[in-house]
C-alpha positions in Angstrom: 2.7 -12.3 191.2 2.3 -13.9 194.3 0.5 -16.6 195.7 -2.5 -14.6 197.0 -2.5 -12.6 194.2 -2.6 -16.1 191.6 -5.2 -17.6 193.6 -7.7 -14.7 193.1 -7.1 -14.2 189.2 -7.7 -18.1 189.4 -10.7 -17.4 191.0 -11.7 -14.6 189.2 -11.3 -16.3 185.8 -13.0 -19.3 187.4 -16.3 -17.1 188.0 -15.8 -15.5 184.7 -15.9 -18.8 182.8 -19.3 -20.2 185.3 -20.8 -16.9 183.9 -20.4 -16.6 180.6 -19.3 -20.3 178.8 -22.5 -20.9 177.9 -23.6 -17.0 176.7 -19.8 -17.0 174.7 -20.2 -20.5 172.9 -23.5 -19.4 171.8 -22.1 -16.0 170.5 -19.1 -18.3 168.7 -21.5 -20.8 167.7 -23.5 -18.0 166.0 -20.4 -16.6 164.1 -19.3 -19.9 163.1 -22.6 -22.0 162.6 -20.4 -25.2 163.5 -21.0 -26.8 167.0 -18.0 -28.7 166.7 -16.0 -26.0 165.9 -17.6 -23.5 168.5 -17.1 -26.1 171.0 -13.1 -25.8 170.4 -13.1 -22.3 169.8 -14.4 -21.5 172.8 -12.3 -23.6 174.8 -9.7 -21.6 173.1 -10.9 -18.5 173.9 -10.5 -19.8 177.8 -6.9 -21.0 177.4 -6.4 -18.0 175.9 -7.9 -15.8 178.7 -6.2 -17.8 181.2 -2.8 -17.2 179.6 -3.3 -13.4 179.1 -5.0 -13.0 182.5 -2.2 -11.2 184.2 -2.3 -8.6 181.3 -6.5 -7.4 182.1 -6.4 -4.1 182.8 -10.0 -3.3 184.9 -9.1 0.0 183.8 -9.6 -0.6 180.1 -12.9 -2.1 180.4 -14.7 -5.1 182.0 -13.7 -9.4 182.3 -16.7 -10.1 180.4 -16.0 -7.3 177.4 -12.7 -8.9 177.5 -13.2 -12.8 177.1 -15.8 -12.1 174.1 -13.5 -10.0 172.7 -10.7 -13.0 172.8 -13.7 -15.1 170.9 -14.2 -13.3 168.3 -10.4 -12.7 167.4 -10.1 -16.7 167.9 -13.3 -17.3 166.2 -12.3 -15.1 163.3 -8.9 -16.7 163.2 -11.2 -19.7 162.5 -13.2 -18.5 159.8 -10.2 -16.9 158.0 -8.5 -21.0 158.0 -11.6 -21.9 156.7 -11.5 -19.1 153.7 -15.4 -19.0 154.2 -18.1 -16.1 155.7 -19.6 -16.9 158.8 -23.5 -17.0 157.8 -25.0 -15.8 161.2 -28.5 -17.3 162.2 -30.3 -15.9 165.5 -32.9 -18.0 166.2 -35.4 -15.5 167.8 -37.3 -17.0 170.9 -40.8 -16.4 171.2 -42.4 -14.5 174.0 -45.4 -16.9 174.1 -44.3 -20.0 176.6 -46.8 -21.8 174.2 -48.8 -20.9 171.7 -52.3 -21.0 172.1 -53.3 -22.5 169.1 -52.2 -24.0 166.2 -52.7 -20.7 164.3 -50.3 -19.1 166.9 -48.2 -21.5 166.5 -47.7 -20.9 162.8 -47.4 -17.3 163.0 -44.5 -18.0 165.5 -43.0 -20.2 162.7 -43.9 -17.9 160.0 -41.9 -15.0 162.3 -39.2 -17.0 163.0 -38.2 -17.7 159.5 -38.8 -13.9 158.1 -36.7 -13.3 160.8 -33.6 -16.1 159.8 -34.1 -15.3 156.0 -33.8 -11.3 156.9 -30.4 -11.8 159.1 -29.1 -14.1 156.7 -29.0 -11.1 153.9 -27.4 -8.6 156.6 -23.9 -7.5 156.0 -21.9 -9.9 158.6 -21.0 -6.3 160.9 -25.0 -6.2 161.3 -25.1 -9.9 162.4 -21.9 -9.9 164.8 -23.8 -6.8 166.2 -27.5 -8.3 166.8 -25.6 -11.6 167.8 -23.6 -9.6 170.6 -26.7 -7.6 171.9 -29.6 -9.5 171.6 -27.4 -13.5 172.2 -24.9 -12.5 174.6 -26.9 -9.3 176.0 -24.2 -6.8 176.2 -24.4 -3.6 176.5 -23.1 -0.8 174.1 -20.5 -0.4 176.5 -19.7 -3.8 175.9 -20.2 -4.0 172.7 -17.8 -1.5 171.7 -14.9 -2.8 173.7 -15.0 -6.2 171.8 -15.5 -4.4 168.4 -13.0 -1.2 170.0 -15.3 1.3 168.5 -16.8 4.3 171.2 -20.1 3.4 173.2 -22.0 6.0 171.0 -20.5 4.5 167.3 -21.5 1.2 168.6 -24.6 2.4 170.1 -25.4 4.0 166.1 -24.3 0.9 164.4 -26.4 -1.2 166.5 -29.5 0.8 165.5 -28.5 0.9 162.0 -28.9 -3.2 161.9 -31.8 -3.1 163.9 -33.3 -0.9 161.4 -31.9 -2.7 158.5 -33.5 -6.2 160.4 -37.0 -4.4 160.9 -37.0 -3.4 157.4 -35.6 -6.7 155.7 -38.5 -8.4 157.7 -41.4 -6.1 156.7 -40.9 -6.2 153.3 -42.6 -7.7 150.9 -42.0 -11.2 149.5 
């Protein structure tokens, strides 16, 4: 690689890390429920990008697809040291910019935690999933190039935990 060509990988990665540090440590911090840990984890996931960033094929997929997919491999390496499951926890953000009154307030609240209690009984696949769409705001696309299923298996898990979610939070306590 030449100089030119260093330079604007160097540049690329540096855009790729202003653009998605903060959307990836929340994904790692949501897998691994540790800030400490995300913090290192996903200063791993950059070394690791940087060191591998000659071998990005735009071919294969996008930057983005790719980094989150170095995460989760680095975040999973984590959890398996730890012997543990990841417990994921979304922390769902309300529409409202402020509720209007102290009744809306509590049905936020009241949301909020069916909403925790019902992710925290889905399979770990289901909360990776929700955590990648609805945290990080991939696409399917995207989603299945860090979990290397197709767009349309990814597309049909996705819905399956979204329907799992809707129906864990609807029923009855």
């Amino acid at each position: 690689m030449n100089r030119n060509e260093e330079r604007e990988s160097w540049e690329r990665l540096e855009q790729l890390y202003r653009s998605s540090r903060d959307d990836l440590y929340s994904y790692v911090l949501t897998l691994l429920r540790d800030a400490a840990a995300a913090e290192d984890v996903t200063a791993l996931a950059f070394e690791r990008a940087y060191r591998r960033r000659r071998t990005f094929d735009r071919h294969l997929g996008e930057q983005r697809a790719w980094l989150f997919g170095i995460a989760r491999n680095a975040a999973l390496d984590e959890l398996r040291r730890r012997r543990r499951v990841a417990a994921l926890v979304v922390d769902p953000e309300s529409t409202q910019e402020e509720p209007a009154t102290a009744e809306d307030e509590a049905d936020v609240l009241l949301r909020r935690t069916a909403v925790r209690a019902a992710l925290a009984e889905l399979p770990a696949r289901d909360r990776e999933l929700l955590a990648l769409k609805f945290q990080a705001g991939f696409s399917n696309a995207e989603l299945a190039a860090v979990l290397g299923v197709s767009e349309s298996n990814a597309g049909t898990m996705l819905h399956r935990a979204v329907q799992k979610l809707r129906k864990a939070v609807n029923a009855p306590v």
